[in-house]
MARTORRO-306178 format. One record per residue: residue number from 1; residue in one letter; x, y, z of N, C-alpha, C in turn. Coordinates in steps of 0.02 Angstrom, whole numbers. Layout:
  nr rest    n.X    n.Y    n.Z   ca.X   ca.Y   ca.Z    c.X    c.Y    c.Z
 NUM    a      X      Y      Z      X      Y      Z      X      Y      Z
...
***
This chain:
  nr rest    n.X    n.Y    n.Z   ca.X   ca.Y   ca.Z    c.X    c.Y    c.Z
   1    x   4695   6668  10029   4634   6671  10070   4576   6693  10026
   2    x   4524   6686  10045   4467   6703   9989   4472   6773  10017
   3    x   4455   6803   9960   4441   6877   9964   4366   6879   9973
   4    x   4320   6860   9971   4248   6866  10032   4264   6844  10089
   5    x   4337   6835  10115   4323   6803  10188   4320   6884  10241
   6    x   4281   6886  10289   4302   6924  10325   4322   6906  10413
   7    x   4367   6941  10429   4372   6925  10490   4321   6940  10552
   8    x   4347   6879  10592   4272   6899  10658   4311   6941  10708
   9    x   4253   6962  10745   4308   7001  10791   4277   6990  10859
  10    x   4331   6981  10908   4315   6936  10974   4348   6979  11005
  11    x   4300   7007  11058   4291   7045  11131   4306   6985  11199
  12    x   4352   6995  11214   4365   6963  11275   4351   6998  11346
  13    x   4322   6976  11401   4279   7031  11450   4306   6993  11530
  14    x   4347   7005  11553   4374   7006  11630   4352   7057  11678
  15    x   4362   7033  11735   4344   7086  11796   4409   7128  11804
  16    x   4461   7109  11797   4541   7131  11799   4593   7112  11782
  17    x   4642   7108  11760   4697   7090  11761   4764   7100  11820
  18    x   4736   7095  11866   4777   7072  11931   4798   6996  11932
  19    x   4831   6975  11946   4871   6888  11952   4806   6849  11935
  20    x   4793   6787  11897   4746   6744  11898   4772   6703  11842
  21    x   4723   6641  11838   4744   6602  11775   4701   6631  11724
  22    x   4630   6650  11739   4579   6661  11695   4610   6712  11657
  23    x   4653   6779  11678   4678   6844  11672   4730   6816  11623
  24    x   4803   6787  11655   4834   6764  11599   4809   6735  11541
  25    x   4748   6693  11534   4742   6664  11501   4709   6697  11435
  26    x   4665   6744  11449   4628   6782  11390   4690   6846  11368
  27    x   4741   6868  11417   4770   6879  11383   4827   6858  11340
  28    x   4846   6817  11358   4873   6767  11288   4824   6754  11255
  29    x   4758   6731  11252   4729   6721  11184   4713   6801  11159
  30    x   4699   6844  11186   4687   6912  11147   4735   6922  11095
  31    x   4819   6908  11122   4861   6915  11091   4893   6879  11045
  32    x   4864   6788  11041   4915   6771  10995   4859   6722  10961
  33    x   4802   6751  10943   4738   6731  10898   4761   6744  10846
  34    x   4744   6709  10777   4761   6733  10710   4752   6795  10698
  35    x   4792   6832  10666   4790   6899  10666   4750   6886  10573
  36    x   4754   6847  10543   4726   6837  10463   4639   6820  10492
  37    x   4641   6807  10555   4565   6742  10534   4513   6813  10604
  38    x   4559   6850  10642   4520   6870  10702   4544   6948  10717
  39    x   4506   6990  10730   4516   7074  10777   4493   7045  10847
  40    x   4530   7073  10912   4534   7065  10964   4541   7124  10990
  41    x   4471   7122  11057   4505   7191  11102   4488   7160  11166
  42    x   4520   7188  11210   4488   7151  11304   4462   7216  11330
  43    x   4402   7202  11344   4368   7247  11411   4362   7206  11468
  44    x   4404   7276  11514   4423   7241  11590   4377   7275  11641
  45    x   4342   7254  11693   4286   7300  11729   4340   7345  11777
  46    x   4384   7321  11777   4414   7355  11831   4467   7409  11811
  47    x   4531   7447  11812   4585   7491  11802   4637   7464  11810
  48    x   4663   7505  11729   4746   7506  11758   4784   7498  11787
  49    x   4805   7511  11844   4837   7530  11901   4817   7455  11927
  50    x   4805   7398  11901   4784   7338  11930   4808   7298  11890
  51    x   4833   7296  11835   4849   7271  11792   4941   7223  11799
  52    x   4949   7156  11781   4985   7139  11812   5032   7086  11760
  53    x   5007   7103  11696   5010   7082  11635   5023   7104  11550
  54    x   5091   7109  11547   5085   7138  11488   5050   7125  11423
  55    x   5002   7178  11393   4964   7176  11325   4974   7224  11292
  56    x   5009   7204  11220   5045   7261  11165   4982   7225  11092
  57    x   4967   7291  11076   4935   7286  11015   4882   7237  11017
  58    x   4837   7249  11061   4761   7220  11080   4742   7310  11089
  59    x   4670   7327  11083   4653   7375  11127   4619   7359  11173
  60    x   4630   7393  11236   4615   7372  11308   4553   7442  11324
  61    x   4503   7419  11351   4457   7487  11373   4451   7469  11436
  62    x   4466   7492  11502   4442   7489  11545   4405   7538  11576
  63    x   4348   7505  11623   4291   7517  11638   4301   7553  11715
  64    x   4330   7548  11763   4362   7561  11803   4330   7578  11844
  65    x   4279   7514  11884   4230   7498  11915   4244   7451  11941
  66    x   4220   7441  12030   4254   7419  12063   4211   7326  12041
  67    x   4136   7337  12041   4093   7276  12049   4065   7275  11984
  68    x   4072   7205  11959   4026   7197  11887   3972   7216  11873
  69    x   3923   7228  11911   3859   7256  11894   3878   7323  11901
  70    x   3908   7365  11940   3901   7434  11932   3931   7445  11837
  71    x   3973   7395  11803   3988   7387  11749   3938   7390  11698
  72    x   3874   7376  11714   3812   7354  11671   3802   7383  11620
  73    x   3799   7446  11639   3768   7466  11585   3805   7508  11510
  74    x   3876   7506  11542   3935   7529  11482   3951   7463  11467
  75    x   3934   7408  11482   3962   7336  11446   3886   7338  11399
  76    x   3826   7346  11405   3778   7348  11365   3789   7393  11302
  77    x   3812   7442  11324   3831   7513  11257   3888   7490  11221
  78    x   3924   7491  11255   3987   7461  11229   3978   7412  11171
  79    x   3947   7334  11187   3941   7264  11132   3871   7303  11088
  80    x   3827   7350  11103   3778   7383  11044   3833   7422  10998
  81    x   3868   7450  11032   3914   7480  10966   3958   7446  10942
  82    x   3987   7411  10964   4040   7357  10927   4010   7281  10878
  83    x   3981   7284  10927   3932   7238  10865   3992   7156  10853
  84    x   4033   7134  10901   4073   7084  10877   4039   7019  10877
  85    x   4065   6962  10831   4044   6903  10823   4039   6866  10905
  86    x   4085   6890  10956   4103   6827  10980   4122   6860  11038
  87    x   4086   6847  11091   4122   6883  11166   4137   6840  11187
  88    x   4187   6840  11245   4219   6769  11288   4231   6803  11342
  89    x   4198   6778  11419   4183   6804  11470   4225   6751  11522
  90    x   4246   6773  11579   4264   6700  11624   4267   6781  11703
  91    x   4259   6723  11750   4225   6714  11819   4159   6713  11835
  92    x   4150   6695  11858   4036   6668  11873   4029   6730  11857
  93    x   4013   6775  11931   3969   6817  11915   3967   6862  11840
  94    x   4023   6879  11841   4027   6911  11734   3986   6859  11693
  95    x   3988   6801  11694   3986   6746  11651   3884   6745  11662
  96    x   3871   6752  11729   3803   6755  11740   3753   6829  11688
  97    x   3817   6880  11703   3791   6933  11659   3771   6938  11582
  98    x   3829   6909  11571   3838   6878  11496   3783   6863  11473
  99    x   3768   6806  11505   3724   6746  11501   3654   6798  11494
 100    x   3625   6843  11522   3580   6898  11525   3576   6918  11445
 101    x   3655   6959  11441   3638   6999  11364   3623   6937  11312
 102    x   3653   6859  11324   3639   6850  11259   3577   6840  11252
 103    x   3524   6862  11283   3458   6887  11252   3438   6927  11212
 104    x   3483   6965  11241   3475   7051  11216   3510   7055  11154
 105    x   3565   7006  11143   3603   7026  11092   3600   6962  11046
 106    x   3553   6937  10994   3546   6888  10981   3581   6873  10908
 107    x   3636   6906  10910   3676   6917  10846   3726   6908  10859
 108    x   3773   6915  10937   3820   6909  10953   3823   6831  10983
 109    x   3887   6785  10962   3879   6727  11015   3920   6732  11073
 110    x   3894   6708  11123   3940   6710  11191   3952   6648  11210
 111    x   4019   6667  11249   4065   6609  11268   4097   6625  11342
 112    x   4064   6564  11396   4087   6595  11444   4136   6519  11472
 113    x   4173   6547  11519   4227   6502  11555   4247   6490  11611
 114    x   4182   6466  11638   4210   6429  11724   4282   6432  11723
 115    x   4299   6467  11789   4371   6453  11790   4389   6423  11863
 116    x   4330   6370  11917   4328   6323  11958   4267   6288  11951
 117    x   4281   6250  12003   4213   6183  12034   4188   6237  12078
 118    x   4117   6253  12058   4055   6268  12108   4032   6206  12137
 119    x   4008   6247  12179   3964   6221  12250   3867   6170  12201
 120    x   3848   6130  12243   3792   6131  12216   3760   6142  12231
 121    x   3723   6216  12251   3694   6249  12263   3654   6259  12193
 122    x   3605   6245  12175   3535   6273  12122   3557   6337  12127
 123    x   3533   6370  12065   3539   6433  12051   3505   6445  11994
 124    x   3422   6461  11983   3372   6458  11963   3412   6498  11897
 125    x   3427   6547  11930   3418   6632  11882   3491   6624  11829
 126    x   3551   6572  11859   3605   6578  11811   3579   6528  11775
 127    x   3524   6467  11786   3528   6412  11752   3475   6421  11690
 128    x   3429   6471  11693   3385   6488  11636   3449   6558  11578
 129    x   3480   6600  11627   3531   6635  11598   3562   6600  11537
 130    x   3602   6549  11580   3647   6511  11536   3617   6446  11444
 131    x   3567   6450  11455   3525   6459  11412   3545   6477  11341
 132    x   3540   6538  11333   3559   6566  11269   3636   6569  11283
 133    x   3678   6555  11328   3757   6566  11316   3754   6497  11248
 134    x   3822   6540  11199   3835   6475  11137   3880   6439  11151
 135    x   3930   6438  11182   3980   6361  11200   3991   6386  11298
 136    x   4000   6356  11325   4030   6342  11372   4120   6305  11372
 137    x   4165   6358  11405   4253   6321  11394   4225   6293  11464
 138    x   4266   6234  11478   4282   6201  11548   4347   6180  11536
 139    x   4390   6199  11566   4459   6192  11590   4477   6090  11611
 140    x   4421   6071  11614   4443   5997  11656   4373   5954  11627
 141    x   4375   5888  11634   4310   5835  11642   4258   5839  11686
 142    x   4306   5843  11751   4248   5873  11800   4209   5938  11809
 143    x   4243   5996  11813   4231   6050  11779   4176   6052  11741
 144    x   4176   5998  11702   4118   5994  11644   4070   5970  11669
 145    x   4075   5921  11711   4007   5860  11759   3999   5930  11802
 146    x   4014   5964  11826   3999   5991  11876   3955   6066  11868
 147    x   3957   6080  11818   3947   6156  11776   3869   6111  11736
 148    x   3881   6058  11694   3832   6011  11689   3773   6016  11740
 149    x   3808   5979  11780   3743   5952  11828   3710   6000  11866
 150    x   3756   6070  11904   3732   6130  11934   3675   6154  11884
 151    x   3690   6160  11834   3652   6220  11778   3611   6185  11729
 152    x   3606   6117  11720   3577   6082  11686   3576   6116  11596
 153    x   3640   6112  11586   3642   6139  11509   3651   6099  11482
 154    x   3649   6089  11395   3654   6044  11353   3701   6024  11355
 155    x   3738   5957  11345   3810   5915  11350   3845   5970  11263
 156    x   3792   5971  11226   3836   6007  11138   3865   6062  11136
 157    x   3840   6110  11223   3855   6177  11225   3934   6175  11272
 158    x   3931   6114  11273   3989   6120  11334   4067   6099  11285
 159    x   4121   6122  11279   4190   6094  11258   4216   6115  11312
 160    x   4280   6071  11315   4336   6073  11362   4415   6098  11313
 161    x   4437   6132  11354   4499   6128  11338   4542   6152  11403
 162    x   4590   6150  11396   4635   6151  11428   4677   6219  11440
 163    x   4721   6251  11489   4754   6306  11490   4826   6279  11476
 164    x   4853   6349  11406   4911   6347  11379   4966   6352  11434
 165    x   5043   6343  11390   5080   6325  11432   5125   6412  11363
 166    x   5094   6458  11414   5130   6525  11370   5201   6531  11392
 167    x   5231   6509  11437   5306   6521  11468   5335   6449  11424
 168    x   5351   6413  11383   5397   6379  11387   5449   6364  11379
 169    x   5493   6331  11391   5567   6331  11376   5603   6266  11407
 170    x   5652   6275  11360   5694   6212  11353   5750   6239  11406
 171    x   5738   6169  11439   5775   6152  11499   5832   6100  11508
 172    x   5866   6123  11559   5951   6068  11533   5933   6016  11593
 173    x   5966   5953  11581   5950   5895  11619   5981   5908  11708
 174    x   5955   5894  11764   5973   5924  11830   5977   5855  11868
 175    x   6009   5850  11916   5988   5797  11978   5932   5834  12011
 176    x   5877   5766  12026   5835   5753  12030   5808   5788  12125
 177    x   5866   5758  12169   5855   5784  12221   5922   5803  12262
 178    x   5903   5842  12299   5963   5888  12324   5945   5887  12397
 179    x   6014   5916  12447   5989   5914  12512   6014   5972  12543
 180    x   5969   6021  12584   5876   5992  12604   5855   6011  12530
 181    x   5792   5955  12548   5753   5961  12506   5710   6021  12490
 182    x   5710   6058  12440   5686   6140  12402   5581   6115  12378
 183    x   5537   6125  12431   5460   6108  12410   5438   6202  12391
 184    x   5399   6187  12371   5389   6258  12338   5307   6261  12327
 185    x   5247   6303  12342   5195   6317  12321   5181   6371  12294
 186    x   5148   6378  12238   5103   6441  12200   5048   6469  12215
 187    x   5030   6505  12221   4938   6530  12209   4914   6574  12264
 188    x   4859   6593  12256   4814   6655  12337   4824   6579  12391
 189    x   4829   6637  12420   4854   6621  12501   4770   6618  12541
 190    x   4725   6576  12512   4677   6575  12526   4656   6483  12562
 191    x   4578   6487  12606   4571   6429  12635   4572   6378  12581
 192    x   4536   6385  12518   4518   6314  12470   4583   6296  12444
 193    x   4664   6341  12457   4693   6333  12432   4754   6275  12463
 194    x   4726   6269  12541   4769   6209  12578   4840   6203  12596
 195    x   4843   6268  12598   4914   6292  12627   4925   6273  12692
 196    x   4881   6264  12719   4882   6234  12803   4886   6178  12825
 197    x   4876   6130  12780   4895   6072  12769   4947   6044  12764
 198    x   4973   6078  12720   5056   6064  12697   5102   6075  12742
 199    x   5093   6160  12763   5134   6174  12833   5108   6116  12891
 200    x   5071   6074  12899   5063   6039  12957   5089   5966  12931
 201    x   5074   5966  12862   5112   5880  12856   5203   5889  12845
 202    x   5224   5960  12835   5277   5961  12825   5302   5974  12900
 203    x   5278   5990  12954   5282   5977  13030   5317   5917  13069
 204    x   5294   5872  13030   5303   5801  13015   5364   5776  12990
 205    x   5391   5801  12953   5462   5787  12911   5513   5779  12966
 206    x   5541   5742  12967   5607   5733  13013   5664   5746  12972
 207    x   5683   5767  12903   5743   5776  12879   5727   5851  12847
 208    x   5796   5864  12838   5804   5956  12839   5771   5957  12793
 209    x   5745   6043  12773   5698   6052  12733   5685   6145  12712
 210    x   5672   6149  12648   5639   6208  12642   5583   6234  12611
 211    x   5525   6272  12611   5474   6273  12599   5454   6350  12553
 212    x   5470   6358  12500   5417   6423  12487   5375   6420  12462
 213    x   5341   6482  12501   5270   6498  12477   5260   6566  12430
 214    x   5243   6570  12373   5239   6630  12309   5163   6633  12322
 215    x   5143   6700  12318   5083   6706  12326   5049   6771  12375
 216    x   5019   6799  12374   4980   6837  12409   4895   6818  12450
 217    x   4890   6823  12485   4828   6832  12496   4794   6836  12559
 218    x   4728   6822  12603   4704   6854  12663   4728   6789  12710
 219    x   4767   6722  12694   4783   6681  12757   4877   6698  12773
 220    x   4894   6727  12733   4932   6750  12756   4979   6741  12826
 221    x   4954   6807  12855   4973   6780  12934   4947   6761  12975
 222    x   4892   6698  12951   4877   6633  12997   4942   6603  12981
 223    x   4939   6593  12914   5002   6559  12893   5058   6536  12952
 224    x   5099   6610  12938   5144   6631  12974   5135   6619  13034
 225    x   5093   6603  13099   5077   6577  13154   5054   6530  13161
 226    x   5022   6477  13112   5025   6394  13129   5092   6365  13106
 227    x   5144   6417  13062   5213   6378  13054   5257   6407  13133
 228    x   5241   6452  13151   5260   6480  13211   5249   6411  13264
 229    x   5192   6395  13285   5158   6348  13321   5188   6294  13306
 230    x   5199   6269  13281   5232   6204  13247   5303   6212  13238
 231    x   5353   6248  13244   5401   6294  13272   5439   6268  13179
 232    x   5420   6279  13129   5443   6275  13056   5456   6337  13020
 233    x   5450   6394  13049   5441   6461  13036   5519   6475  13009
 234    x   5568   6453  13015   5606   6472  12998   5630   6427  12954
 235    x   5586   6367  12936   5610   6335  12856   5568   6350  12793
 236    x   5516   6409  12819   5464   6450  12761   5501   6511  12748
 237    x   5484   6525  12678   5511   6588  12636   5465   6598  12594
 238    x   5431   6670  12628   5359   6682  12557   5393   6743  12540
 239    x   5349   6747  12472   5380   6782  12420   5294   6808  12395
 240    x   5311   6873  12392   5263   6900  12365   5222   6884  12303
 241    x   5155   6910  12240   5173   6906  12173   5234   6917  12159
 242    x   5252   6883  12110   5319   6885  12043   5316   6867  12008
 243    x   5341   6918  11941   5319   6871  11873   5398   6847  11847
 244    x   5428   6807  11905   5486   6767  11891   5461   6700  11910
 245    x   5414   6690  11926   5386   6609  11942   5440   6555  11919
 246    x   5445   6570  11846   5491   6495  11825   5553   6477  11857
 247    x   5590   6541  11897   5640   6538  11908   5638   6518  11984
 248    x   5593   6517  12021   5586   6500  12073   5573   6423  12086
 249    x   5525   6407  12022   5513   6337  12018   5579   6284  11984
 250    x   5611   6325  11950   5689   6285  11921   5733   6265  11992
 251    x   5701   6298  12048   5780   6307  12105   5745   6262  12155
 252    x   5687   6232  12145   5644   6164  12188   5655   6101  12167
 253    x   5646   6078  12212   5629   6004  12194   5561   5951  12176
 254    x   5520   5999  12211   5444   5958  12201   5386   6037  12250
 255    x   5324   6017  12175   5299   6068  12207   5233   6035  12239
 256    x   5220   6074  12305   5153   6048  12336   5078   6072  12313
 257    x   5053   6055  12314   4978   6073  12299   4931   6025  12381
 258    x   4900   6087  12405   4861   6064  12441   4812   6052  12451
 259    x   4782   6106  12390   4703   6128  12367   4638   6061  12373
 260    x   4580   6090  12403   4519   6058  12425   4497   6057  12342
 261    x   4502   6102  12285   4464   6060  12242   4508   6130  12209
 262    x   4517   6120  12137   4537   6136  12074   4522   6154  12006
 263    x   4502   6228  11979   4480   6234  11921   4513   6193  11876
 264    x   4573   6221  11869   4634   6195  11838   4694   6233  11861
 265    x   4734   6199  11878   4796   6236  11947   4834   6250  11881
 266    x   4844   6297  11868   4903   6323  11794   4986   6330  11832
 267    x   4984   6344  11908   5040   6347  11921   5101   6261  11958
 268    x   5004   6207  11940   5063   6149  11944   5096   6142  11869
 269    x   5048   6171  11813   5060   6143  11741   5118   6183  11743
 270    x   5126   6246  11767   5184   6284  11748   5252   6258  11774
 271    x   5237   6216  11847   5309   6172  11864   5296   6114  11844
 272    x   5237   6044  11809   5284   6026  11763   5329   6053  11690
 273    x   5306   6116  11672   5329   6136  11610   5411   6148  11596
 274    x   5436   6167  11687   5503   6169  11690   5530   6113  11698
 275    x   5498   6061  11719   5532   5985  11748   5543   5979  11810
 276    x   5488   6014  11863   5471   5992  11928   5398   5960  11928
 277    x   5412   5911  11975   5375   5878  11979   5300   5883  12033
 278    x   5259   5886  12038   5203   5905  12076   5170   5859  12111
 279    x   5165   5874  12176   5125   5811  12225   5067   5869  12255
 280    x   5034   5829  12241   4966   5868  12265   4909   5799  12279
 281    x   4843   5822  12307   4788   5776  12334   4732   5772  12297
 282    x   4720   5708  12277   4665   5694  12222   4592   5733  12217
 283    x   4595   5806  12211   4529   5821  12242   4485   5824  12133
 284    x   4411   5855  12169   4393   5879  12110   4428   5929  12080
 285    x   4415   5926  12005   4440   5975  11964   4493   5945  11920
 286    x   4545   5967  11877   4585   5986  11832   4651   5958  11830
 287    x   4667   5955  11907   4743   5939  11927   4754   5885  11899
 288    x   4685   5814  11916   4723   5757  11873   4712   5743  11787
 289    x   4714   5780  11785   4714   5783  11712   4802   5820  11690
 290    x   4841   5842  11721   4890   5861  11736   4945   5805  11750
 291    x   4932   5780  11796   4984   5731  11839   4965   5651  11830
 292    x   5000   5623  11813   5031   5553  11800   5050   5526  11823
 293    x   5006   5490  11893   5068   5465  11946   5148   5431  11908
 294    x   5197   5470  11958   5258   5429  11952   5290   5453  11871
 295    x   5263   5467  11844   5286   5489  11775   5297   5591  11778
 296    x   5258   5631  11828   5278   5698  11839   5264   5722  11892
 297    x   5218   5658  11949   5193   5685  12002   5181   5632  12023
 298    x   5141   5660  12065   5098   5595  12121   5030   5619  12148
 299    x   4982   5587  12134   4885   5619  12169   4866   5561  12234
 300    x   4900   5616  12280   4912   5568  12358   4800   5567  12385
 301    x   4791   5524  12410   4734   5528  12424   4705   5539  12504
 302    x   4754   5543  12559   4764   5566  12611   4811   5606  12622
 303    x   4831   5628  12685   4882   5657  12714   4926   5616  12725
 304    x   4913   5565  12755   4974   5501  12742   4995   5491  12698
 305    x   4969   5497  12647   4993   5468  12563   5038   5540  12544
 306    x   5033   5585  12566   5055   5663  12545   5113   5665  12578
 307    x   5126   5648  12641   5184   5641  12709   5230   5564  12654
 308    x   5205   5522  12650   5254   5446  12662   5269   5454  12584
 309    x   5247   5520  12527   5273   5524  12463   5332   5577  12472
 310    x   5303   5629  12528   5378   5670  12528   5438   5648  12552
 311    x   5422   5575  12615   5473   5554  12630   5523   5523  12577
 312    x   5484   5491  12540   5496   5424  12480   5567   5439  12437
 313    x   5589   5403  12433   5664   5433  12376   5651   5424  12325
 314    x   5584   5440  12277   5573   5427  12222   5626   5490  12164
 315    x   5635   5467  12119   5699   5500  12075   5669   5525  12012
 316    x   5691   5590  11989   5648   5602  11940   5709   5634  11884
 317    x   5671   5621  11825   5704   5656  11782   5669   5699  11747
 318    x   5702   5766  11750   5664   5832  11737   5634   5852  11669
 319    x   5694   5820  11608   5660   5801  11542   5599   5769  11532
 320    x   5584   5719  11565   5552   5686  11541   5470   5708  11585
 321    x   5476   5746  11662   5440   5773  11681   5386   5823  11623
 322    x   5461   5859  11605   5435   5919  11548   5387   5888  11500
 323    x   5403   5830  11470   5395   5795  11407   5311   5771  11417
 324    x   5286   5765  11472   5215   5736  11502   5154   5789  11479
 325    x   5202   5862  11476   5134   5892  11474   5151   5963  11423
 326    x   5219   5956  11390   5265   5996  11324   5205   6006  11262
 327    x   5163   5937  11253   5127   5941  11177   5046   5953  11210
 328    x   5046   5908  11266   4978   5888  11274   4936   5986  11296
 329    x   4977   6019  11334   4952   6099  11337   5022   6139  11300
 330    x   5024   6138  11260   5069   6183  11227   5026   6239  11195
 331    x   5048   6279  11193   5000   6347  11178   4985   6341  11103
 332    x   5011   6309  11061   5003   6308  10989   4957   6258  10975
 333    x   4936   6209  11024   4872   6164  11015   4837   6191  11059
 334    x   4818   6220  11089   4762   6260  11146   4746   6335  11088
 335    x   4777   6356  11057   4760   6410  11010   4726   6391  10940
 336    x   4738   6328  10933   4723   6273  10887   4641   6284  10898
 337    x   4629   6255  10952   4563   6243  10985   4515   6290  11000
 338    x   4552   6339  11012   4526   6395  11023   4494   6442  10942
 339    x   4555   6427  10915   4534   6459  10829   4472   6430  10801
 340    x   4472   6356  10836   4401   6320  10785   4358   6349  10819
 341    x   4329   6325  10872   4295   6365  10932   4252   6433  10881
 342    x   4308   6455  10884   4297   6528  10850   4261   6536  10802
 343    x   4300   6488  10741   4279   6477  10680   4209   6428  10653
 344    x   4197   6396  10697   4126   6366  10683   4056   6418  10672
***
């Protein structure tokens, strides 16, 4: 290595590390960035005691504040004394803040990371903000049109990449379908997330069946009372957070996605990564950039198309599921991308 090289050092800045993709995701890059080319630390706005993710040998400062702005002004002291090349920010409102200092800090570059599709709603004050931000990540194509066209930023400031596939593993060849059929969903138990959908097209199913739901969140027990109503309540099994996901997704057959629109769903990439296959609905965002009709999934464009694919005896093989999306997000080309990123 040249001995004038010196290393940069990149501050990574979350609201928490409670369950998320954005959360997993900076912490795997905190942790497995060149340790020759980069110093890494994460500041989290929030505490400990929230934390849902193991990080060894990063230093972690948390701020332990409930709302990002009450954060303000120790994230200002904080990047004046550290002085790093390179902050990397992800959820709006942080990302809006960001977008603020890199005025203030015209030595440091910032990097922030939509981690969904906004609304298009104008937003005067993030769109002059975003301004001095130096790259923009977008997770998806659309993602990018959409972060684009809201904020009217330069197309040179924008790259895409994709979220790593940090769990992987080699998997032994399985039959394809089993009876009843094992459907399985990931993620907050929230409205954009279309959990209500599924329980109503799976209402529909005339052959035996089982359904879990992994996940936490405030629809909860609506949930639990439109499967009540629909009298399916006893072919659902939710399961709290767990950081056994893979093992839940190895014991399915096909996972649903119901979601109205999509940053980038990491927990369909994570069941193709085992060799389940994912049916979900063509919305905006990330997902199809994921799924291949018929080759690891299916992007149904109604509820009919979502119902007459679960009926369908389509046959899958779990290798080759894996094999769709093994290189294309493998964490060693997403760290790839990430290092140049860095290094420019």
């Amino acid at each position: 290595m040249n001995p004038n090289f010196k290393k940069k050092t990149v501050v990574f800045i979350i609201p928490s590390l409670s369950p998320g993709g954005a959360e997993r995701v900076f912490c795997f890059l905190s942790q497995n960035l060149s340790l020759e080319k980069f110093n890494t630390e994460l500041i989290v706005i929030g505490s400990a005691k929230d934390t849902s993710y193991a990080v060894e040998n990063v230093p972690i400062t948390y701020l332990n504040k409930n709302r990002v702005r009450q954060a303000i002004p120790q994230l200002y002291s904080l990047l004046a004394k550290k002085k790093p090349d390179f902050v990397l920010s992800s959820i709006a409102h942080l990302n809006v803040i960001m977008g603020l200092f890199s005025y203030l800090f015209s030595n440091i570059n910032f990097i922030i990371r939509p981690s969904n599709i906004e609304n298009e709603n104008k937003n005067f004050i993030s769109q002059y903000y975003y301004r001095g931000i130096y790259k923009i990540v977008c997770q998806s194509h659309d993602m990018a049109n959409n972060f684009r066209k809201k904020y009217k930023v330069a197309r040179n400031k924008i790259i895409i990449i994709g979220n790593p596939i940090t769990n992987f593993e080699h998997i032994q060849p399985k039959e394809s379908y089993r009876t009843p059929k094992k459907f399985i969903t990931v993620g907050r138990l929230n409205k954009i997330k279309g959990h209500s959908r599924i329980i109503s097209i799976l209402s529909k199913l005339q052959a035996d069946f089982h359904y879990t739901l992994v996940g936490d969140g405030p629809e909860l027990n609506e949930l639990f009372r439109l499967a009540e109503t629909l009298q399916i309540r006893d072919k659902i099994t939710h399961i709290p957070f767990t950081k056994n996901v893979n093992m839940h997704l190895k014991e399915s057959d096909l996972f649903l996605q119901g979601s109205y629109s999509e940053g980038f769903p990491n927990a369909a990439l994570e069941s193709c990564s085992v060799g389940v296959p994912v049916l979900a609905f063509d919305v905006p965002g990330g997902t199809k950039e994921i799924i291949d009709n018929y080759k690891n999934g299916f992007l149904a464009k109604t509820e009919e198309d979502f119902l007459n694919f679960i009926k369908s005896k389509t046959k899958w093989n779990n290798l080759s599921v894996q094999s769709t999306v093994a290189n294309k997000f493998s964490s060693k080309n997403i760290l790839k991308k990430y290092e140049q990123l860095l290094s420019s």
